[in-house]
N, C-alpha and C positions, 0 to 999 in steps of 0.2 A: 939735671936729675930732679931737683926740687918741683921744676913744670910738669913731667912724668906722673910723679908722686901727686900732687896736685888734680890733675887731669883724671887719674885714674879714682882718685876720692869723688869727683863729681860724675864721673862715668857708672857707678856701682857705690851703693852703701847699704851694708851691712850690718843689723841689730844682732849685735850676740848673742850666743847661746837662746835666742828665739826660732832661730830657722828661717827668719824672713829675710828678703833683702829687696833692693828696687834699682832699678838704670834701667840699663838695655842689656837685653839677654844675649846679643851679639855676640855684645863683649864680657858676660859672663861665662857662657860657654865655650868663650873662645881661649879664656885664660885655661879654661880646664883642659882644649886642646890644647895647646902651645904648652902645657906644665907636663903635659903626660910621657911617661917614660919612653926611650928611642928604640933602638935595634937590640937591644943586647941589658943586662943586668936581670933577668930571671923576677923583676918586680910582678907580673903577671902570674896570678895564683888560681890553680882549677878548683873550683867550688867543689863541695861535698855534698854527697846525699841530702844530707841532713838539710846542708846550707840553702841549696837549690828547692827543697821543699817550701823553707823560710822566707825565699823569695817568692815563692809563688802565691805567698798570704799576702804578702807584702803588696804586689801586684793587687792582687785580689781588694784588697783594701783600699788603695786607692783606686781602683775605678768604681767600686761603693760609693767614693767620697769620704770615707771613713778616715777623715787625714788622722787623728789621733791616733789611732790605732795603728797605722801605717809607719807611721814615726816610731811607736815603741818598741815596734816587729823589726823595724830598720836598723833601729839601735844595736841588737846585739847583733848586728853581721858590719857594724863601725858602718854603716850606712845610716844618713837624714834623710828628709823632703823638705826642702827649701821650698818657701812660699814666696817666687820671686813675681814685684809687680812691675810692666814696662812701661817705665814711665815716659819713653821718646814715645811711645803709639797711642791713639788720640782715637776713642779712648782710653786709656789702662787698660792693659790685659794683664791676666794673673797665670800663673805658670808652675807646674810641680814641678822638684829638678830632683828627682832621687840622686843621689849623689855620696862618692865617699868622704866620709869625716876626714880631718886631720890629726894623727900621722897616717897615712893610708899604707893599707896592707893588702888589698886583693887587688886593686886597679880592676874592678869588672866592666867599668864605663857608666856614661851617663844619662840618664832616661828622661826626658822631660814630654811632658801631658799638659795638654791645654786645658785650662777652666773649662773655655766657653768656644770650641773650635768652632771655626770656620764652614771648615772641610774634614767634615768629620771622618769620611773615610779611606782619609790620605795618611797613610803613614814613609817616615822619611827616617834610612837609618844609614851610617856611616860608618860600617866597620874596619877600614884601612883610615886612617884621621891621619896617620904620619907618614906612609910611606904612599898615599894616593896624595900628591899634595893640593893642601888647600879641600878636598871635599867633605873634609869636618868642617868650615866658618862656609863652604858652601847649601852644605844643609843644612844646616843654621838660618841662615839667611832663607833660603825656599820655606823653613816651616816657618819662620817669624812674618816674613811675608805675605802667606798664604792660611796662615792660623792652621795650620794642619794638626792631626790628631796628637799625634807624638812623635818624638822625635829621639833614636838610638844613636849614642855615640861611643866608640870604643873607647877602651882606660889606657890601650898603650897601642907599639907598634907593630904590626902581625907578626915580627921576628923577635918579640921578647923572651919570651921564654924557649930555652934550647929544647924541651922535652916535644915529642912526636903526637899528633893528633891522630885518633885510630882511625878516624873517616877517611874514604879512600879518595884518591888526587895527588897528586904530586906536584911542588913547584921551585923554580930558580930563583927565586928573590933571595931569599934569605940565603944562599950557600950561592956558590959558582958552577955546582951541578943541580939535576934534580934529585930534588928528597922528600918527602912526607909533608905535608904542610903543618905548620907548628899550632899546640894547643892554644896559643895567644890571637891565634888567626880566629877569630871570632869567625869569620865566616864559611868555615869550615871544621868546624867543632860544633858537636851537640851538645856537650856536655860543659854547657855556657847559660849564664845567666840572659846573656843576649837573646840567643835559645830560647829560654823558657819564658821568655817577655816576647819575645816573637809569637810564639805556643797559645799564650795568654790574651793580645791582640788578635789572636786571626779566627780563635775562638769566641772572645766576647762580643766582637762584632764582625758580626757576617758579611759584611758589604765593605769590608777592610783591603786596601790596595798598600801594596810595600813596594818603594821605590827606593832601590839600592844605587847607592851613590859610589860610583870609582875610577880610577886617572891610569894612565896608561904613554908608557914613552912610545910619542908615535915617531913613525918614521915614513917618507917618501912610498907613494901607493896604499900605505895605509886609510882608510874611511878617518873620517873624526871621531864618527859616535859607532859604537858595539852594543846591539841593544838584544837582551832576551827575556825571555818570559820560564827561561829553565827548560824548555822542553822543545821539541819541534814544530810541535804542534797550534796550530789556532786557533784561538779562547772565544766564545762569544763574545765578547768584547776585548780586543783588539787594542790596549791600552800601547803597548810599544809602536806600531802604527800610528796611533794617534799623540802620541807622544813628537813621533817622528816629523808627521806634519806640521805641528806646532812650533816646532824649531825650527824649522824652514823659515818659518814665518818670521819668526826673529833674527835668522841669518841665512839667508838662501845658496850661501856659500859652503853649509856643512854639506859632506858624504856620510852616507851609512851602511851599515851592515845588521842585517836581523838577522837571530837563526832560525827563526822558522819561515823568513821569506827565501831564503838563500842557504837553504839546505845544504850547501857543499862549504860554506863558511865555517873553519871548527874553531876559530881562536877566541880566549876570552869571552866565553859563552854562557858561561854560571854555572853548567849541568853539575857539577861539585859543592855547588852553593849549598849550605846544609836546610839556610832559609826557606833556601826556594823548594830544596825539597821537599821539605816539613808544607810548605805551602800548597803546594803541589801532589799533596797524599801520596809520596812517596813509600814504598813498603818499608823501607828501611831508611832515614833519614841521614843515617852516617855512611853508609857503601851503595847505595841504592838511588841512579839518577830517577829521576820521573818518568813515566809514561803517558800521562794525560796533562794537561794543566788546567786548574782552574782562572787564568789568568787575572790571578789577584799579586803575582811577582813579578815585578819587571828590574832586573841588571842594566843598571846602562854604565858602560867603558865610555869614556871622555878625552880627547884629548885637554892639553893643557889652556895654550894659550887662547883659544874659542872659548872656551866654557869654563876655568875655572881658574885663568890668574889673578882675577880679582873681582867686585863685588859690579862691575859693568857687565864681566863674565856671566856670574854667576846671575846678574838679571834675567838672562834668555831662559836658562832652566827656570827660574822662580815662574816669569812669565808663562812660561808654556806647562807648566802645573797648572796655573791658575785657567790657564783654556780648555784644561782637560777636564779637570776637574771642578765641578761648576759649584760654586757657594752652595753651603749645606746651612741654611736659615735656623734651624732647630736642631742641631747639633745630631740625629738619630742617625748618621751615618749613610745618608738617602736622600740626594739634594731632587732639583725640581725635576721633573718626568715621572719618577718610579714613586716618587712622595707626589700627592696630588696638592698641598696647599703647602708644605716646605715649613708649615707652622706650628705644627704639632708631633711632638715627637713618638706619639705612638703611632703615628702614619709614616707608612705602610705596617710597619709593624706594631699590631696590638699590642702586646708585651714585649716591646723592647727594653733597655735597661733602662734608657734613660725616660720612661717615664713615667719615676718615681714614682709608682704605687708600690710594687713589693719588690723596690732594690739594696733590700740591706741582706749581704752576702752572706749566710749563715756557716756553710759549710760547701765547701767545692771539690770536687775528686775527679782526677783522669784516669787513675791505677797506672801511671805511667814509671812509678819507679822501678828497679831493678830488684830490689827485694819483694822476691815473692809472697811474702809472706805480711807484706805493709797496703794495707785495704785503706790507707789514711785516717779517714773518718767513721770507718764502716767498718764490721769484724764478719767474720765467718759464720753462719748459723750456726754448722756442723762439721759437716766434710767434704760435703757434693757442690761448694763453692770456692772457686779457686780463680786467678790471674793466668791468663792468656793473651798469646800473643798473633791469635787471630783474632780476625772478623773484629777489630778495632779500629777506632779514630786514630789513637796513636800509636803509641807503642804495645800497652797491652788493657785489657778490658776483663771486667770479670766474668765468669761462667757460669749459671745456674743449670742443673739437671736436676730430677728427680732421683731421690737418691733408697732405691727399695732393696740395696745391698745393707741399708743399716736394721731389713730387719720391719721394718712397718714399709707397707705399702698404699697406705692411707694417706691422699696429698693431702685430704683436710684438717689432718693433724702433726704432718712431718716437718719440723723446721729444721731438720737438715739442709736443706735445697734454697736456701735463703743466706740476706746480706741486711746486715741491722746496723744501724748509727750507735756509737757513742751515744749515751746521757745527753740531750744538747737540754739548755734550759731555754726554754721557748714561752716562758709566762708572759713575755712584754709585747708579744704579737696575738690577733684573733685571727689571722689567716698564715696560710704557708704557698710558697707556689713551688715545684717541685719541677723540676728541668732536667730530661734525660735523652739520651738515645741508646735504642737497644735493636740488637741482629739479630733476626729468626733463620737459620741456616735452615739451604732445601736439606742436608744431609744432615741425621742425628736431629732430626726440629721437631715441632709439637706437630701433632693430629688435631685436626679441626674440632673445636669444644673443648680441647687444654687453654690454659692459661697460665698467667702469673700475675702476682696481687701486690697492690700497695697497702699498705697495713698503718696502724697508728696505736703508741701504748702511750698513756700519760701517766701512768703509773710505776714506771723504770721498766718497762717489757714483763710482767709479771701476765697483764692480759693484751688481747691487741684484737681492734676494728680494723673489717675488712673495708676499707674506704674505694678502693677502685681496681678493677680486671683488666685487662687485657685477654680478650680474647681467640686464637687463632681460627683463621675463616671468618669472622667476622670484623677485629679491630685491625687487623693484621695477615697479611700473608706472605710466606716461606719466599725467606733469600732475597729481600729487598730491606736497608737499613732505613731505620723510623726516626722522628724526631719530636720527641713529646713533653706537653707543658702543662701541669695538671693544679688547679687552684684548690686548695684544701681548707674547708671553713666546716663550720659544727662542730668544733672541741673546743674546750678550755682547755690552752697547752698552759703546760705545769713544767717548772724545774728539772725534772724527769721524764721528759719527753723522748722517746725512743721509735725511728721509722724504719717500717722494716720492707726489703721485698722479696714475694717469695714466687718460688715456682710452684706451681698446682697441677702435677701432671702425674700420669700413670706410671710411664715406664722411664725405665735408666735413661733411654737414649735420647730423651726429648731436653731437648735444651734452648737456651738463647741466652745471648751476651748483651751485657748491659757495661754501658762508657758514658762520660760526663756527667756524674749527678750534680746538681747543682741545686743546694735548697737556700730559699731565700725568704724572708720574715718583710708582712706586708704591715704600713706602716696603719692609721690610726683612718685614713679616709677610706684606706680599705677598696676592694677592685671590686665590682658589679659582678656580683654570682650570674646576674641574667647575664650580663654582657657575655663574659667567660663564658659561658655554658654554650650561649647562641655558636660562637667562635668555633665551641667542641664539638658542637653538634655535626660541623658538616665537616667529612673525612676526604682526603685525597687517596688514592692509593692505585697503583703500587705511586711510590715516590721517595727516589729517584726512579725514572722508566727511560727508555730509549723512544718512547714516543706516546704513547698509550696510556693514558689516565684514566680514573673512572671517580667524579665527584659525587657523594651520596650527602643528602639531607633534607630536609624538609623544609617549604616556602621558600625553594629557588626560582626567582623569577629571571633574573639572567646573571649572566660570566661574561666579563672582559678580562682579555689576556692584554698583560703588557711586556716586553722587554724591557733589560736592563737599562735602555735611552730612555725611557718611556713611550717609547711611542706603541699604540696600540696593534695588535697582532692580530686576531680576533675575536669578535661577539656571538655567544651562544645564546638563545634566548629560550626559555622551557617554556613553551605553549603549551603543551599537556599537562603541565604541574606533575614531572617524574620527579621521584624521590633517588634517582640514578640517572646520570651525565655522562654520556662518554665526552673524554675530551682530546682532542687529536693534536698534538705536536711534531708527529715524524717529519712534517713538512720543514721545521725550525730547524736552525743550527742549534747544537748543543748550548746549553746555558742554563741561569737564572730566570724564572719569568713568576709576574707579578699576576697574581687572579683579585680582581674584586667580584666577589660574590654581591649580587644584589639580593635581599631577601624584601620583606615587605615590614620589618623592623628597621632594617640596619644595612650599611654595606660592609661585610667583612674582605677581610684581605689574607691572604692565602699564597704561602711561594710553591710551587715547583722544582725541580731539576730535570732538566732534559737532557740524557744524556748522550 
């Protein structure tokens, strides 16, 4: 016992009441596995409204890097962030571990975030740790390996708590018949912290892969591996496939089964998976399989003794991560192909988060909660804006209409039709950069020369500048969703700083829905107005399209199209110097595809969706 004791003080040490600690994360994580509650004792508690918001700052917070702040928010849900450093990898790597305090009271599971990933956009979650055995220290071991983004571990065993999950599915595990899959089931529950960290990944970075870890009693004729992608469907990239191949490689002895190669395959398939839903822009996340996939979910079923009796096992999976998924040098989530030099984290993406000019997370909204009447950060102008559960990202989005039932029919002076921030205190920034997406429906939508406005009062909203339109027929057209990034400089923001947005249209029936604001406070070096601007300048649209693009801007000298491999697609070149591009895709599989714009300043970068 003494040797035990011993071994496990040099394996893991601990500074108190700091939050830090240092060993091998292996085996930090793995006490947390092996301590976590079994079958039965109800320790498994469904988060609340409230609490579930709380996490999403939390969240939010740290991938700001905001550790501070992260930790105090943590505190009152009896959750820390341990600042653990690995001191067997060489190296040091430094590791978030959100984690719950002791005595624990919700068991939500454990979240760990890499400083300085790898593979930035490999995420690895484990939501069965006790009853899949062993694929909690197996994903462990894959993200410690592979430095991957983050890494989800559940707090107990999917049969903890007796009470019923409302998402639809049914399974045997837990009882000796079928029944309801239980609220503890992490992966099949929405109304899970795992969930809303899911939500929170697949949203902040867009080039984000979830690779779901689970074990399965095989039996004679059964495959080894069960691999899906949530749907039946085939993703531009083809991650289960290549997955597939990869393991081959490591052992030529596995079988498999896809279900979207082997359509008559139904077992152990995910389509109830709530993640994969959610990933998958499912309409309904809890009762609602997918119908398309973005093939950013991949389920893979495992047998045991192949793949996960122990950590020789678990080598082949880590290995064949590491083949798929090619080292990401600058951590933006976009290793070498689709990134041109792997060294700079705003490539491909100009304003990506990570770099660091305007990433400190001011304020974040999806309108996803259930109370209709909770805008988060944002209140109502009047009356003609409300929570909807169409034409959204997620769950619900807000609505603006012109509202000429209150009475004034004058949009240049109705703020009815409008959505305004809270007081934020914004004196410590000279820039803002504002991050949204909004739906123009063909039905009930604006008429060409309506608009809606982004506004700015430094005065607590008493007066407000019209800073930027949107206008339809020109910025925008009906019944295709937009995705907009707007740099905001010329104020001195004040204490009272209030942003508003409003609708500017004639009639009642003109409307559009606006999801994900995200405002964010830039830091002291401040982002290139030209740069930004040149960026704004040249518009895609529609986008998403089924094949059909149209780029417009001025000094386009040429366009290369890349795929998600990188490899190039095709080169447009403007001879004529038009200030309009058509550009053709119907010939591509649906996807992601990467534009550099060459201008005679700069080369801008530009994504697509083909749908």
């Amino acid at each position: 016992m003494k040797t035990k004791i011993l071994i496990c003080l040099i394996a893991v040490s601990f500074i108190a009441n700091a939050q830090t600690a240092n060993g091998n994360i292996e085996i930090y994580v793995g006490d947390l596995i092996n301590n976590a509650p079994g079958s039965s004792g109800n320790d498994y508690k469904v988060p609340t409204t409230v609490q579930l918001i709380t996490w999403n700052t939390i969240i939010d917070f740290l991938l700001a890097d905001n550790l501070a702040s992260a930790r105090t928010t943590a505190n009152g849900l009896n959750y820390q962030v341990t600042e653990f450093t690995d001191t067997t990898m060489s190296p040091n790597q430094v590791f978030y571990i959100l984690e719950e305090q002791s005595p624990k009271s919700n068991y939500w599971g454990a979240y760990v975030f890499s400083k300085t990933p790898k593979r930035g956009n490999l995420v690895i979650q484990a939501p069965h740790i006790k009853n899949d055995t062993n694929t909690g220290k197996q994903a462990v071991y894959c993200f410690k390996n592979n430095m991957a983004r983050s890494l989800f571990i559940s707090g107990t065993h999917r049969c903890n708590n007796s009470s019923s999950s409302s998402c639809s599915g049914t399974t045997t595990i837990c009882n000796s018949g079928s029944e309801a899959y239980r609220v503890s089931d992490l992966a099949h529950n929405t109304n899970s912290v795992f969930q809303k960290t899911t939500e929170n990944m697949f949203t902040y970075f867009p080039e984000s892969v979830f690779i779901q870890l689970h074990g399965f009693s095989w039996s004679s004729g059964d495959p080894y591996v069960i691999m899906s992608n949530g749907t039946r469907e085939t993703p531009a990239i083809d991650y289960a496939t290549l997955i597939k191949d990869a393991l081959l490689v490591e052992d030529n002895s596995l079988t498999f089964e896809l279900s979207h190669i082997n359509t008559s395959w139904n077992t152990l398939i995910g389509f109830t998976n709530t993640q994969g839903r959610l990933i998958n822009y499912s309409v309904d996340n809890c009762v609602s399989s997918a119908e398309g996939t973005t093939g950013r979910f991949i389920h893979i079923e495992q047998e045991l003794t192949k793949l996960r009796a122990n950590s020789t096992a678990w080598q082949k999976m880590s290995n064949t991560l590491a083949s798929v998924f090619i080292e990401d040098g600058d951590g933006d989530g976009v290793a070498t192909g689709s990134d041109s030099d792997d060294n700079d984290a705003c490539d491909p993406e100009p304003y990506y988060a990570n770099c660091g000019v305007c990433d400190v997370i001011i304020t974040k909204d999806n309108f996803d909660s259930a109370d209709g009447t909770d805008l988060g950060n944002w209140n109502d102008g009047g009356n003609n804006a409300f929570k909807s559960e169409i034409n959204s990202l997620g769950d619900k989005s807000i609505r603006l209409k012109h509202g000429i039932e209150t009475g004034n029919t004058n949009p240049d002076v109705d703020p009815q039709s409008s959505i305004f921030t809270n007081l934020l205190n914004l004196s410590a920034y000279s820039q803002l950069k504002i991050e949204f997406s909004f739906f123009p429906p063909t039905t009930d939508g604006y008429e060409n020369s309506d608009d809606f406005l982004l506004e700015i009062s430094t005065d607590g909203g008493i007066n407000y500048t019209v800073f930027k339109s949107w206008v339809a027929g020109t910025d925008f057209n009906l019944g295709f969703r937009y995705f907009d990034s707007v740099l905001v400089t010329g104020f001195t923001f004040t204490s009272n700083t209030v942003i508003r947005i409003r609708s500017h249209a004639n009639d009642d029936l003109d409307r559009v829905y606006i999801d994900n604001i995200v405002i964010k406070g830039c830091n002291d070096s401040g982002l290139s107005t030209a740069d930004f601007n040149l960026e704004q300048t040249v518009k895609i649209f529609p986008n998403p399209s089924s094949g059909q693009f149209t780029i417009k801007g001025n000094d386009i000298l040429e366009v290369t199209i890349f795929n998600l491999l990188g490899e190039e697609v095709s080169t447009y070149k403007n001879t004529y110097n038009k200030s309009s591009l058509p550009l053709n895709l119907e010939k591509e599989i649906s996807g992601i595809y990467f534009l550099n714009i060459k201008t005679s300043a700069s080369i801008i970068s530009k994504k697509v969706i083909r749908l």
